[in-house]
C-alpha positions as CSV (number, residue, x, y, z in Angstrom):
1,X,32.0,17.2,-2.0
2,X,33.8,14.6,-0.6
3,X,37.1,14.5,0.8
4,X,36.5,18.7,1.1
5,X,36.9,20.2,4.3
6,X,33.6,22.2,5.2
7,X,35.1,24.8,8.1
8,X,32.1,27.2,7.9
9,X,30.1,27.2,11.0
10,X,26.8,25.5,9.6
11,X,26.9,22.8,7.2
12,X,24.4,22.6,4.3
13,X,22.8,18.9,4.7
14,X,20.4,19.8,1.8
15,X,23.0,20.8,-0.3
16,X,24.9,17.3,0.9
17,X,21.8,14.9,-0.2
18,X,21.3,16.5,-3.3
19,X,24.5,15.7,-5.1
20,X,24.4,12.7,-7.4
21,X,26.4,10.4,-5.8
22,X,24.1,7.9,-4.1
23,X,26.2,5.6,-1.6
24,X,25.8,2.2,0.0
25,X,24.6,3.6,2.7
26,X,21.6,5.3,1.0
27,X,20.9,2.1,-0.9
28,X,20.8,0.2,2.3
29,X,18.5,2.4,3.9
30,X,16.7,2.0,1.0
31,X,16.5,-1.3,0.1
32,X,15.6,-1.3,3.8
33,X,11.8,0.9,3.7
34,X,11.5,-1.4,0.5
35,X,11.5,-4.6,2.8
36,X,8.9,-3.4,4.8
37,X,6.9,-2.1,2.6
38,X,7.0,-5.6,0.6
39,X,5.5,-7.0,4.3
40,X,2.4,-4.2,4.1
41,X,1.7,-5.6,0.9
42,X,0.9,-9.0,1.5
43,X,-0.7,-8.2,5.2
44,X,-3.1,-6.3,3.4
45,X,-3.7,-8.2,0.7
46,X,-3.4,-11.8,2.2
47,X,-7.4,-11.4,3.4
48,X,-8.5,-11.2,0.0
49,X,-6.3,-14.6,-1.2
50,X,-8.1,-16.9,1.4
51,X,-11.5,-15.6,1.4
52,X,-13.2,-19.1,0.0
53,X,-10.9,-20.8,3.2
54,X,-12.3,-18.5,5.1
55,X,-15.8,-18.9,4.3
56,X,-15.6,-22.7,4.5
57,X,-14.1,-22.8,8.1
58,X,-16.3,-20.5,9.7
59,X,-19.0,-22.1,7.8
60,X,-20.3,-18.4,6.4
61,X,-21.1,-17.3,2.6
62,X,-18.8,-15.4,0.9
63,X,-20.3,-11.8,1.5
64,X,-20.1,-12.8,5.2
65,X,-15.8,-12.3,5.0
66,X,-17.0,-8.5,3.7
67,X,-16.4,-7.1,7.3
68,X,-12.9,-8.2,8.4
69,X,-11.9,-6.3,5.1
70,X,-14.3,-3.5,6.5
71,X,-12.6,-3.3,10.1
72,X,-8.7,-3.8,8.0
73,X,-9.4,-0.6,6.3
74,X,-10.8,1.5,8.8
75,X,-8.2,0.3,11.0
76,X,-5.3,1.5,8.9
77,X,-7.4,5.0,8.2
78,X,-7.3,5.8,11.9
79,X,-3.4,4.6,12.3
80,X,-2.7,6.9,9.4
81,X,-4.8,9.7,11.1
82,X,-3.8,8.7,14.9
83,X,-0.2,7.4,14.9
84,X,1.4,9.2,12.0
85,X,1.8,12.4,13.1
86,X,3.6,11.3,16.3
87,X,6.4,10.3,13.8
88,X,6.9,14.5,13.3
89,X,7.5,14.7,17.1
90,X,9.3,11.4,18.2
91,X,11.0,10.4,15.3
92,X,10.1,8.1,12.1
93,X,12.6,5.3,13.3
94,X,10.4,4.8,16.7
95,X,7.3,4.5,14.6
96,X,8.3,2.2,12.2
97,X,9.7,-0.4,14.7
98,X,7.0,-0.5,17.1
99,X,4.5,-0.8,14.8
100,X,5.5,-3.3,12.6
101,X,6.3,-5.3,16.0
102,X,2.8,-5.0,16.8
103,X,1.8,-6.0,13.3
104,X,3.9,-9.4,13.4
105,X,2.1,-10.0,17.2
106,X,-1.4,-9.4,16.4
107,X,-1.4,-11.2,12.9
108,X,-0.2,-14.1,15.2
109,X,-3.2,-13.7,17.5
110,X,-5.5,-14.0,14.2
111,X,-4.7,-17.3,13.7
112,X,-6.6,-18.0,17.5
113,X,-9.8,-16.7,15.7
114,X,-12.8,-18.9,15.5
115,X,-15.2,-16.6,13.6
116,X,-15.7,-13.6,11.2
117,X,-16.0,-11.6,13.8
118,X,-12.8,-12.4,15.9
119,X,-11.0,-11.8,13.3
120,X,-12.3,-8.7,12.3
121,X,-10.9,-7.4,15.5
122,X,-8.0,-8.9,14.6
123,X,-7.4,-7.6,11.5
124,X,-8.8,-4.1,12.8
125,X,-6.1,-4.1,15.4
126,X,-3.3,-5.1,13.6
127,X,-3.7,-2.8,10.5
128,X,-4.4,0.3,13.2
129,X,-0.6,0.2,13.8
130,X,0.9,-0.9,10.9
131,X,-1.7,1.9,9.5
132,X,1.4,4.3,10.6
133,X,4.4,2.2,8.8
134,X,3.6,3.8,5.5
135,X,3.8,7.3,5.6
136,X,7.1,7.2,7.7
137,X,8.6,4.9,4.9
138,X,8.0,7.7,2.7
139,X,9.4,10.0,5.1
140,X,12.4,8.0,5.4
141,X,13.0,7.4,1.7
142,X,12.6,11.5,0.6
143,X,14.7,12.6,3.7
144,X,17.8,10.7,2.8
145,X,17.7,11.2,-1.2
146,X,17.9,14.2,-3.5
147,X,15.1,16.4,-5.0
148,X,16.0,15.0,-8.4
149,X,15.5,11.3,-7.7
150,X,13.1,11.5,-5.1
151,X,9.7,10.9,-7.4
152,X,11.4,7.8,-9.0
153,X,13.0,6.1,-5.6
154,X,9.5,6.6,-4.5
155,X,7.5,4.8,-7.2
156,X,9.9,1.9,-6.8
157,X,10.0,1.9,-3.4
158,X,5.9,0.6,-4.1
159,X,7.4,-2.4,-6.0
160,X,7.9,-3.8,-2.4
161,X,4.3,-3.4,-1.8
162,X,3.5,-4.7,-5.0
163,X,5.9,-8.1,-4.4
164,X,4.1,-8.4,-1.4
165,X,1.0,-8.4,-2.7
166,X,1.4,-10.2,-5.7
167,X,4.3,-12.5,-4.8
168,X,3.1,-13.1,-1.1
169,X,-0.3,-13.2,-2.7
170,X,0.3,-16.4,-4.4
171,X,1.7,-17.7,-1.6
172,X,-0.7,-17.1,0.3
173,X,-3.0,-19.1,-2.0
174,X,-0.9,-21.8,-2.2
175,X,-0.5,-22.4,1.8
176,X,-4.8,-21.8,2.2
177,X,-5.5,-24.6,-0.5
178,X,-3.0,-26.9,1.5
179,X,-3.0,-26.2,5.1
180,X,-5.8,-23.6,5.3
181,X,-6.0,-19.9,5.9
182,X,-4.1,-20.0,9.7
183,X,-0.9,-21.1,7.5
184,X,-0.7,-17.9,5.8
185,X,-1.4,-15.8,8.9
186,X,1.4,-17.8,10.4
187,X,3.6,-15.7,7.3
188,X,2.2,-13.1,7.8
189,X,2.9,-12.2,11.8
190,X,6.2,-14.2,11.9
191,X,7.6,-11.9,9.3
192,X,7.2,-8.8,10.4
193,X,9.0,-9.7,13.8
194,X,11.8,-11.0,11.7
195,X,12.0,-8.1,9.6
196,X,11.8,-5.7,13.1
197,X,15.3,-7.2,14.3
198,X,16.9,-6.2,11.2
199,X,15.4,-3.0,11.2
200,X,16.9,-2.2,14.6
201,X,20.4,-3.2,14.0
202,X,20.5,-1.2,10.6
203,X,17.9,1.7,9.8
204,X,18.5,4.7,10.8
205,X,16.6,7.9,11.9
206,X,16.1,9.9,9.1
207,X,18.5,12.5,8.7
208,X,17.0,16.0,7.7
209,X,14.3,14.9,11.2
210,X,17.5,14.9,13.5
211,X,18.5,18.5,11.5
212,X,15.7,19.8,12.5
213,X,15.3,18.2,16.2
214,X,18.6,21.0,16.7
215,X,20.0,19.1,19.4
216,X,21.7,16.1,17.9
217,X,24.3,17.1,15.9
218,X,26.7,13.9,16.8
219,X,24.0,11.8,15.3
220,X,23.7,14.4,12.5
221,X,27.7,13.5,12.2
222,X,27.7,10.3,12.0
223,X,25.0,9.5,9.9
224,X,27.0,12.0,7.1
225,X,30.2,10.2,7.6
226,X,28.1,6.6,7.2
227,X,26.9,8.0,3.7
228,X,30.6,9.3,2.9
229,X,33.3,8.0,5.2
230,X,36.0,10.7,3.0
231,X,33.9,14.0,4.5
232,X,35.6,16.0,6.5
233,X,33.5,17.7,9.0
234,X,36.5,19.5,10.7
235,X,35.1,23.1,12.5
236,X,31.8,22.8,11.4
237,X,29.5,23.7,14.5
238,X,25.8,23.3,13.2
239,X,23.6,21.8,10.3
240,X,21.2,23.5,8.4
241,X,18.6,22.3,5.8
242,X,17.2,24.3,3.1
243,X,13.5,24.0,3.7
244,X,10.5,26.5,4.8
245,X,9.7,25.5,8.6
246,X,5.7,27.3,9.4
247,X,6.3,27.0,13.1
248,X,2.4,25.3,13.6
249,X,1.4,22.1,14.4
250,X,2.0,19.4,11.3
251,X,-2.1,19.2,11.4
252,X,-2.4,22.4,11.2
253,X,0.0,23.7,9.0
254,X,-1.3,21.6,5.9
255,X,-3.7,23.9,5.6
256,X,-1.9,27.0,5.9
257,X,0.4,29.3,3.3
258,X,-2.2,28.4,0.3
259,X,-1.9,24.5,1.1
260,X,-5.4,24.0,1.9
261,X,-6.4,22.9,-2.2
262,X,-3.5,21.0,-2.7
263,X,-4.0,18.6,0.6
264,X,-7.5,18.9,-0.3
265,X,-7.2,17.6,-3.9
266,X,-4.4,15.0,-2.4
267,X,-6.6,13.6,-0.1
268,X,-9.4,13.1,-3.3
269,X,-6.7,11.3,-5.0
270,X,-6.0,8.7,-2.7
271,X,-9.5,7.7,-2.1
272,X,-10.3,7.6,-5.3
273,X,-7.5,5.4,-6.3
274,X,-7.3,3.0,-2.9
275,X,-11.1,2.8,-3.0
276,X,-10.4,1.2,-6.7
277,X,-7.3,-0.8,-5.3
278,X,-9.1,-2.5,-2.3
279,X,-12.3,-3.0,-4.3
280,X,-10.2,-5.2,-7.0
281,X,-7.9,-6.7,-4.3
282,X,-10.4,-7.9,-1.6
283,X,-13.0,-9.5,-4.4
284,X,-10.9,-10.5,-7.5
285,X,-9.3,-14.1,-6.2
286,X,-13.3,-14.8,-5.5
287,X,-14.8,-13.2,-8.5
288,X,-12.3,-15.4,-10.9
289,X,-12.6,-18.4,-9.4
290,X,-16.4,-18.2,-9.7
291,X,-16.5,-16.5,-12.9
292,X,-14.0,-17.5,-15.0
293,X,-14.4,-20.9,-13.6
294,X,-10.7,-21.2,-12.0
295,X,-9.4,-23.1,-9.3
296,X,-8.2,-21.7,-6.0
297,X,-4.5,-21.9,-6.8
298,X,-5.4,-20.6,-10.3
299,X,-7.7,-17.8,-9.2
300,X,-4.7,-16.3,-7.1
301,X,-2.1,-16.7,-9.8
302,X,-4.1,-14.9,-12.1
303,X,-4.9,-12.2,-9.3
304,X,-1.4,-12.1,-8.9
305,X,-0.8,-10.7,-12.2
306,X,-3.0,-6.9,-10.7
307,X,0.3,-7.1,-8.5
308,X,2.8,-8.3,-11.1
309,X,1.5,-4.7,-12.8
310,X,2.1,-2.9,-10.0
311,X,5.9,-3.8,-10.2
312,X,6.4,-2.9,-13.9
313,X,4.3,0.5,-13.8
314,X,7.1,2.5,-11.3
315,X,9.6,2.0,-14.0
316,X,7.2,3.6,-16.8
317,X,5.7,5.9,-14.6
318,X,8.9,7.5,-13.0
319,X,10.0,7.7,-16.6
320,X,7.5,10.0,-18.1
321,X,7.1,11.5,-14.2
322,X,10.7,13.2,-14.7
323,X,10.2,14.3,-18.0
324,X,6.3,15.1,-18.3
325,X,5.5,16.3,-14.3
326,X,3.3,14.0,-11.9
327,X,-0.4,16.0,-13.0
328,X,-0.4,15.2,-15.9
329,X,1.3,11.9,-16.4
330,X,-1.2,11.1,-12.9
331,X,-4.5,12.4,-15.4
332,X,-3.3,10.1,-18.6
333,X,-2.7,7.1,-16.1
334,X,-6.2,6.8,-14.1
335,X,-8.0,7.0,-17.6
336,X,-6.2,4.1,-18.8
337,X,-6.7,2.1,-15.7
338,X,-10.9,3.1,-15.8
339,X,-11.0,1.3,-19.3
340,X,-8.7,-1.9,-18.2
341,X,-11.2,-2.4,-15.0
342,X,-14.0,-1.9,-17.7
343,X,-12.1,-5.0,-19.6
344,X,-11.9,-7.2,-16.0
345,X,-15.7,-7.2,-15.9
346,X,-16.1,-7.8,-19.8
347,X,-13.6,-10.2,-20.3
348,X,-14.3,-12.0,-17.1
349,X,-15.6,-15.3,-18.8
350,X,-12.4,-16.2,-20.0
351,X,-9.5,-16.5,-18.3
352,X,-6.8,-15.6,-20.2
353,X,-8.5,-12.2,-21.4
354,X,-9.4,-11.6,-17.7
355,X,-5.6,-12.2,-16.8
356,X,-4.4,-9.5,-19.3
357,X,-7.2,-7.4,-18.2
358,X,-6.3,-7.9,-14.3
359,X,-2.5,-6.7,-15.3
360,X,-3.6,-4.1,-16.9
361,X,-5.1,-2.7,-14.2
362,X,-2.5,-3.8,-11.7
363,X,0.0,-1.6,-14.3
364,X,-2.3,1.7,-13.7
365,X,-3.9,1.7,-10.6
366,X,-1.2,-0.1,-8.2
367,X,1.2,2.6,-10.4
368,X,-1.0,5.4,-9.6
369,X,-0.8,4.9,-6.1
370,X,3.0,5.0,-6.3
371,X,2.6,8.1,-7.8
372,X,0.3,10.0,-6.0
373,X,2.5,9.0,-3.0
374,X,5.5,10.2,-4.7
375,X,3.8,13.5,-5.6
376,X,2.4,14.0,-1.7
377,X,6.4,13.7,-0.2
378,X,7.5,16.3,-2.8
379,X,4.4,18.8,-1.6
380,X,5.2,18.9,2.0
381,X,9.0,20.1,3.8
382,X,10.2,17.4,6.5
383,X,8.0,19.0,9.3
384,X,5.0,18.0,8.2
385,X,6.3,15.4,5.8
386,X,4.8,12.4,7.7
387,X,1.3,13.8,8.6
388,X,1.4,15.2,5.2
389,X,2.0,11.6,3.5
390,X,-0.3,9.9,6.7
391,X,-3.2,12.2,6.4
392,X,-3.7,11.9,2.6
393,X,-3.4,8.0,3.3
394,X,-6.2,8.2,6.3
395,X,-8.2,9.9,3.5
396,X,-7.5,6.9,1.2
397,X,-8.2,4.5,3.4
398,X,-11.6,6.2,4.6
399,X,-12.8,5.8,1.5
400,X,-11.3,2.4,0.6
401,X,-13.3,1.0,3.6
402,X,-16.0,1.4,0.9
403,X,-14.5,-0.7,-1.5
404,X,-14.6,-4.4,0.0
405,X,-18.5,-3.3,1.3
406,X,-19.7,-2.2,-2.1
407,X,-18.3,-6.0,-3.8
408,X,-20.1,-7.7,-0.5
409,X,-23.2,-5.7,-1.9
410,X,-23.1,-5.9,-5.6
411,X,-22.4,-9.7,-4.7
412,X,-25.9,-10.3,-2.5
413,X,-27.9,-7.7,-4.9
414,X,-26.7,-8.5,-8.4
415,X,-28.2,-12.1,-9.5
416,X,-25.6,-13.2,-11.4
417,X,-25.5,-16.7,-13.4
418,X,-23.9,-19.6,-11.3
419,X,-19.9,-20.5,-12.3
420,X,-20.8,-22.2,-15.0
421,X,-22.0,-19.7,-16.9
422,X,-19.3,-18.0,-19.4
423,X,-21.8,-15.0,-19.8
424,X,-19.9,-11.7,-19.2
425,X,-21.3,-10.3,-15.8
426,X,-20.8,-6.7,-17.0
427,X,-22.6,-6.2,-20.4
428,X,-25.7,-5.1,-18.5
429,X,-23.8,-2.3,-16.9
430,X,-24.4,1.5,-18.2
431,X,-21.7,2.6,-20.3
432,X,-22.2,5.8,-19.2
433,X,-21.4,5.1,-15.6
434,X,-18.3,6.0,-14.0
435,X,-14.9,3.2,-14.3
436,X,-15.3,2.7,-10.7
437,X,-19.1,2.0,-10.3
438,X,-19.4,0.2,-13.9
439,X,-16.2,-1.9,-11.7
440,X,-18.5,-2.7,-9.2
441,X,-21.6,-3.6,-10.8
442,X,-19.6,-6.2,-12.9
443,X,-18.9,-7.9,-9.2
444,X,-21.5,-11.2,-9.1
445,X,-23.0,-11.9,-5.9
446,X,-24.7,-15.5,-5.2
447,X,-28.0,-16.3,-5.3
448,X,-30.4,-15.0,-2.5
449,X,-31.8,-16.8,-0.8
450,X,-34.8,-17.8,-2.6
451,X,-33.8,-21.9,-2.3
452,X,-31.3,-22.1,-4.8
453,X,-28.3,-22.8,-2.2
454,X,-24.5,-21.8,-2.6
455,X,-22.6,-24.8,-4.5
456,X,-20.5,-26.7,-2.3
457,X,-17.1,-27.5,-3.0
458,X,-16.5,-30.2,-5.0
459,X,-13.9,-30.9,-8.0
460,X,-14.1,-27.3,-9.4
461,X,-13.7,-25.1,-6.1
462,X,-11.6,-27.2,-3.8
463,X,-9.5,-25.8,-1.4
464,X,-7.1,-28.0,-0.1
């Protein structure tokens, strides 16, 4: 408590961080992870905003843009895979700061592509690092709060990501349309550097990994009197935290003392659900504009609303979270976002029904995500906490590498009617078919190429 001498020889940190009172300092550290994570959100998503600029300057049809969203998501499955576990050995602060460095440099070095495939290896490159950012925000956030609040600080902390992506989204739009796509990579690589020199100066290493590390208990000190300046740390020798330590290798130990289902199931979670969240992100700008007959600017803002749902949901989620447990709340959740995908590809010929549609779905699947990730720092102790949380993301984004391809494919393979058709794209699809796939058949493609060529722009699709 503070103000309360503790002159035992070890001093319980666990006990410490789970009290109620929260702190500036926490807050800070918190509002901190947030401000990355709001970058993440629109470097992943910014692709998807300027995909007709894209196609126009390289000169390349739609489908063509399929692979740099390909070689994005493979490239942040292998930094989950590669660079996360590192953070268990050298520290989360490290990670966070150099990659998101190299994030803000190689987003710049896009802007010097001249072709799809240039900027593939861009985008493959830069997402490979930043790949790692994730998972040690999580890390960061559970090791400085309490049990008790942990699932809901969580769930919010995805409102960055989801202010990034929807906020940064429109943004991005609105600098394509005026001084083409190179203007929102510009954003994009100038603020993570920006965001890295704050970063420095104020977040700290997280405080139950220095515990742990067993050799720097000044640190440990300091970072307790920075959360309460009255504790009195007077003859206390060591710290201690409360949690089960395997003694293996992070990798390893996932599997071990009857984890094996859990990370299994985990890992099915987040594929499931990013494979859903890239599909809709990368294609949705695109598929409004054509089908629902929108302009650039519009098509985003409307997109913009899947993110705009994402921010609401943590609030509602973390709610019936506390009170309900994650499975089940998780379960009830993915079934409502199926049917509101189902309602995207119905409702797609109008635009106002396809914006409530496209929240909808933004409210359930973005919130899932917070959830799952919520749920994944609450199975694992601070030893394996980050691989834990970066594994079960590589698994995600393994399997959300498939969701950009399969809208490049439904949109060569589907022979849909051109923009000016109001006909809903998805009535033909089997009801019987899972949310996901009846998702992706509802996806148009253009024509093939049978002499009917891809209309040009002109009053309805301009982009500048």
């Amino acid at each position: 408590m503070s103000g309360t001498s503790h002159g035992s020889v070890v001093f319980d940190v666990s006990a410490f961080l789970d009290r109620p009172k929260f702190g500036a300092h926490r807050i800070l550290i918190f509002a901190l992870c947030t401000l990355v994570m709001t970058v993440d959100g629109y470097d992943v998503f910014v692709v998807g905003y300027v995909v007709p600029a894209l196609a126009q300057d390289f000169g390349v049809p739609l489908p063509a843009v399929t692979s740099i969203f390909v070689f994005q998501t493979i490239g942040l499955g292998l930094g989950a895979y590669a660079v996360s576990p590192f953070a268990d050995r050298f520290g989360r602060r490290n990670i966070i700061l150099i990659c998101t460095a190299l994030l803000g440099v190689l987003t710049l070095a896009g802007t010097l592509a001249t072709s799809v495939a240039e900027l593939a290896v861009f985008r493959f490159a830069a997402s490979f690092f930043f790949g790692a950012v994730v998972p040690n925000l999580v890390a960061v956030t559970s090791e400085y709060c309490s049990r008790r609040s942990r699932p809901i600080l969580l769930i919010i902390l995805f409102m960055g990501y989801t202010v990034g992506a929807g906020g940064g989204g429109s943004i991005a739009s609105a600098l394509a349309a005026q001084f083409g796509w190179r203007a929102a990579f510009w954003m994009g690589g100038l603020t993570p550097l920006v965001v890295v020199a704050i970063l420095y100066v104020l977040l700290p290493e997280s405080i139950r990994f220095l515990v742990l590390k067993g050799d720097r208990n000044d640190e440990v000190a300091a970072r307790l009197r920075r959360i309460d300046p009255a504790l009195d740390l007077s003859g206390t020798q060591g710290f201690t935290i409360h949690e089960e330590k395997s003694g293996a290798m992070p990798m390893i130990a996932l599997f071990r003392d009857g984890r094996a289902p859990t990370t299994l199931l985990l890992w099915l979670s987040y594929a499931m659900n990013l494979f859903v969240l890239t599909f809709i992100a990368s294609w949705m700008p695109t598929f409004l504009r054509v089908f629902a007959g929108v302009e650039l600017k519009q098509a985003g803002a409307i997109a913009a609303l899947f993110s705009l749902g994402g921010i609401v949901s943590p609030l509602i989620l973390g709610y019936f979270i506390d009170r309900h447990g994650a499975t089940r709340v998780l379960a009830a959740n993915y079934v409502a976002a199926g049917v509101s995908i189902i309602l995207i590809g119905l409702w797609s010929g109008d635009a106002t029904l396809a914006a409530i549609a496209v929240f909808c779905a933004g409210l359930f699947v973005i919130g899932g995500q917070g959830g799952i990730n919520a749920l994944a720092a609450m199975l694992y102790p601070t030893e394996m906490r980050a691989t834990g949380v970066g594994w079960a993301l590589g698994a995600g984004r393994v399997a959300s590498v498939f969701g950009p391809l399969s809208g490049g494919a439904c949109w060569r393979a589907s022979g849909q009617p051109p923009p000016s058709s109001r006909r809903s794209p998805c009535r033909s699809s089997s009801p019987r078919l899972p949310p996901s796939v009846s998702a992706s058949r509802a996806m148009p493609t253009p024509h093939r190429r049978t002499g009917t060529p891809w209309p040009k722009a002109g009053p309805s699709s301009k982009t500048n």
